[in-house]
Steps between C-alpha positions, in 0.01 A plus 500: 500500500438247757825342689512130554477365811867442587682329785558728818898428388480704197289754645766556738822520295325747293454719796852409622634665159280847539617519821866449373426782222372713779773446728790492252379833357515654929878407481653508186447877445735601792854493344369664166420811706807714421484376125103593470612842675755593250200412195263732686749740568468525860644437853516086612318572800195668298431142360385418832179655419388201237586241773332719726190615280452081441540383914197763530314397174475147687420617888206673334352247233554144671225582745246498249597172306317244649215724480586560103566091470124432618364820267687353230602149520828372567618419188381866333662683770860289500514498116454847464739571816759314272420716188514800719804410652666413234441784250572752780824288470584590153385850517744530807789393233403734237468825781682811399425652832520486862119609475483231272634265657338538834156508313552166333636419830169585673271286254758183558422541853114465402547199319748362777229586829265264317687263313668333825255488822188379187830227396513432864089474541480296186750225675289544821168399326651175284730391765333272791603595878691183579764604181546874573788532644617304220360757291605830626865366566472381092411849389784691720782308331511693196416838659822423684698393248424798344630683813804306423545563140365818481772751604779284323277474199453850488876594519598268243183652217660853584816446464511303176151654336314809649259549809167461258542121419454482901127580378487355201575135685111522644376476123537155445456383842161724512406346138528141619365580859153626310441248228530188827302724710204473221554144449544368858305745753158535542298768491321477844311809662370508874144474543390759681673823443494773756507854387852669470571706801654794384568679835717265657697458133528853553627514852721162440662629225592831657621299799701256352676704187573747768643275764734401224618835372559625805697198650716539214610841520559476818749228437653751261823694624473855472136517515279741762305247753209751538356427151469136508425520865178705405443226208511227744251649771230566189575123411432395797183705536386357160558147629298561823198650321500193215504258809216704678282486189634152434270400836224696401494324141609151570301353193696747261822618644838365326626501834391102634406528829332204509790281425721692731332342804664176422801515664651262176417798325617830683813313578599580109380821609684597826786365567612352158499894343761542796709193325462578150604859574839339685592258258428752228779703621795269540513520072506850572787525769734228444602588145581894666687329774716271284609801291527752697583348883703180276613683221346230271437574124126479413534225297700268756206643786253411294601113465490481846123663453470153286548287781235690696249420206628114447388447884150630377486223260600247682239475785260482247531123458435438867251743581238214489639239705602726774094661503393162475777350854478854729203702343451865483528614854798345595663504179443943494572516853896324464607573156390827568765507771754339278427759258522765706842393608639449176426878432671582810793281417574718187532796733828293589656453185779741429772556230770205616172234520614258302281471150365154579359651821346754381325258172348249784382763719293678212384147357365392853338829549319499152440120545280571803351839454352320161346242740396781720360673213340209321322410837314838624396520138297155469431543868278795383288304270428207675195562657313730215242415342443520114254771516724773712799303294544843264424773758786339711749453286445838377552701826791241639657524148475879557678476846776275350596748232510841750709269773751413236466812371622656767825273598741728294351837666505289837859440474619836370290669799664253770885548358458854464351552853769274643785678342346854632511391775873414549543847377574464113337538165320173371678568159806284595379289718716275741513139571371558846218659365377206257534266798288687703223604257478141413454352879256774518332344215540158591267579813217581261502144328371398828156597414389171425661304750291714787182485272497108442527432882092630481454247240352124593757220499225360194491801283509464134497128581298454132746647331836324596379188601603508821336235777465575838618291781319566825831595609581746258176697506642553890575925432849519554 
């Protein structure tokens, strides 16, 4: 079949939805966990191995997507990301097993590691570098409305019908996502195609999947440290070895080398992992915090959550205009301290806060983390060109998903370190203890702000539009 040539607009709100499928399916599946335990007949906290088995499935696979994309052609590769994705879906509904389960689990990660960073490349390619900030702020609404809706949806489907229809809601989104992906996208394949470099797969994969596994269990109460610690060192010595072959093999290595020496670029390496990682834990902590330190029920904690999400949302309108008046320099360099202080103001909040408070401090701190977010992201892309378009996305998209990744292990590591510390067991933790893991975490959403001073008072200039007085290109 051959896809009509459609407007970049369409293109992009069918991306938008995968990524909402992809997202939604990330967060829904947390507050069916005790009812999926009971049908498998085991322990709530063994279901952490299908959330876990699917975080790994994607630090391995994304890597190689651009590389699959070019082999392939965009349109091959997405549609039959979707079709993977989304009958891993139903055969995760109709799982008698835990072994099941995490199986189906595995091959849902497969189609997920390609079906968003080729969506993301396939925006890239049809959208022009003066509209994509536009672009990547369109296709992050739904993925965080689906933040949003996700855990709330997921309560209500297993309270009033059973944990499987949490699966079975993919079907008809995955149905519709395929037959617009064959009529709208097409079907283009790179060029030149270098040969697949299996080594530094190899040694990626190891390094990344392992980084993961062991973060999280040693975020884990009641686990031994020397285990993961052992895990983490072989990561590391994985990731080192892919790098060292990575300069050896420019031409071939997943790892892009050549677009990490623009700074546009390694900035989305560097210091924005250190912010996604940050802001990836405040989901993580506050909702602990407001039950435990607050005495909050889950459901009234996790409307406050809502605000946090709503200020997401809302900086999306504005993204352009404020690129287009400060550019990306400036703009990264004081919203990221605004951002950074927001997170540090919820170390403040405490149980006689008054509700309002606590709403407006969340919304301001999603509102500008968003911008923050939306920024280092089109930052990355604005000075790559078409032909390294699909190796870069590829690795950055890589990087992305193992920083987020690792927010919830992040946090878990930081609160139970700081409540050792003051001499007590992390398993009922106290309000002095949430305020000081999250300052401690605040300080690592400063990774951008230090990496953007390096950046020239022009960068990215193409991309948001913004004209340079000669008294603004003065470095501050």
């Amino acid at each position: 079949m051959t896809a009509k040539k459609r407007s970049p607009l369409y293109v992009t709100s069918l991306i938008a939805g995968a990524f909402f499928m992809e997202n939604l399916d990330g967060t829904i599946i947390a507050t069916a966990l005790p009812q999926m335990a009971r049908s498998f007949h085991v322990g709530a906290v063994s279901l952490n191995i299908g959330m876990t088995a699917y975080l790994l499935t994607l630090a391995v696979f994304i890597p190689i997507s651009g590389w699959v994309a070019d082999r392939f052609g965009s349109r091959s590769v997405f549609a039959s990301a979707i079709v993977i994705f989304t009958v891993a879906s139903l055969l995760c509904g109709i799982s008698k097993t835990l072994t099941q389960f995490t199986l189906m689990r595995i091959l849902q990660g497969i189609g997920g590691a390609m079906m968003v960073p080729v969506g993301r490349l396939i925006v890239l390619r049809n959208t022009p570098k003066d509209q994509l900030a536009q672009a990547i702020a369109y296709i992050s609404w739904p993925g965080l409305t689906a933040l949003v809706l996700g855990p709330a949806l997921g309560g209500f489907i297993t309270t009033y019908w059973s944990w499987h229809w949490i699966f079975f809601l993919n079907l008809p989104l995955g149905i519709a996502a395929l037959v617009l992906t064959l009529l709208w996208i097409e079907n283009l394949r790179a060029e030149e195609i270098h040969p697949f470099d299996w080594l530094t797969f190899a040694l990626g994969g190891a390094a990344s999947s392992g980084a993961v596994y062991a973060m999280e269990k040693l975020g884990a109460e009641g686990q031994h440290w020397q285990g993961p610690v052992a895990i983490l060192v072989l990561s590391l010595i994985a990731g080192v070895a892919a790098i060292v072959i990575a300069r050896r093999r420019p031409t071939t290595s997943f790892i892009d080398l050549q677009s990490m020496k623009l700074k546009t670029y390694s900035l989305s390496v560097y210091g924005a992992s250190l912010f996604r990682i940050s802001v990836s834990v405040l989901p993580f902590l506050l909702p602990l915090m407001f039950q435990i330190a607050f005495g909050m029920s889950a459901f009234h904690s996790g409307l406050y959550l809502l605000a946090l999400f709503l200020g997401d949302l809302s900086m999306k309108s504005v993204v352009i205009q404020l690129l287009r008046r400060f550019g990306f320099r400036r703009l990264l360099i004081v919203n990221g301290l605004i951002t950074t202080s927001s997170m540090a103001a919820c170390a403040f909040l405490g149980p006689t806060t008054p509700p309002a408070l606590i709403a407006a401090v969340l919304f301001f701190h999603g509102a500008f983390r968003s911008l923050e977010f939306t920024c280092m992201t089109t930052l990355a892309y604005s000075e790559i060109t078409p032909e390294r378009m699909s190796r870069a996305n590829g690795f950055l998209s890589a990087v992305m998903q193992l920083s987020m990744g690792l927010g919830v292990a992040v946090g878990a590591i930081t609160l139970r370190f700081v409540a050792h510390s003051r001499g007590h067991s992390a398993t009922l933790p106290q309000l002095i203890d949430f305020r000081l893991a999250i300052l401690a975490i605040a300080v690592l959403s400063l990774g951008p702000v230090f990496d953007s001073l390096g950046l020239a008072p022009d960068a990215g200039s193409t991309t948001s539009g913004h004209l340079q007085t000669e008294l603004e290109a003065t470095p501050v």
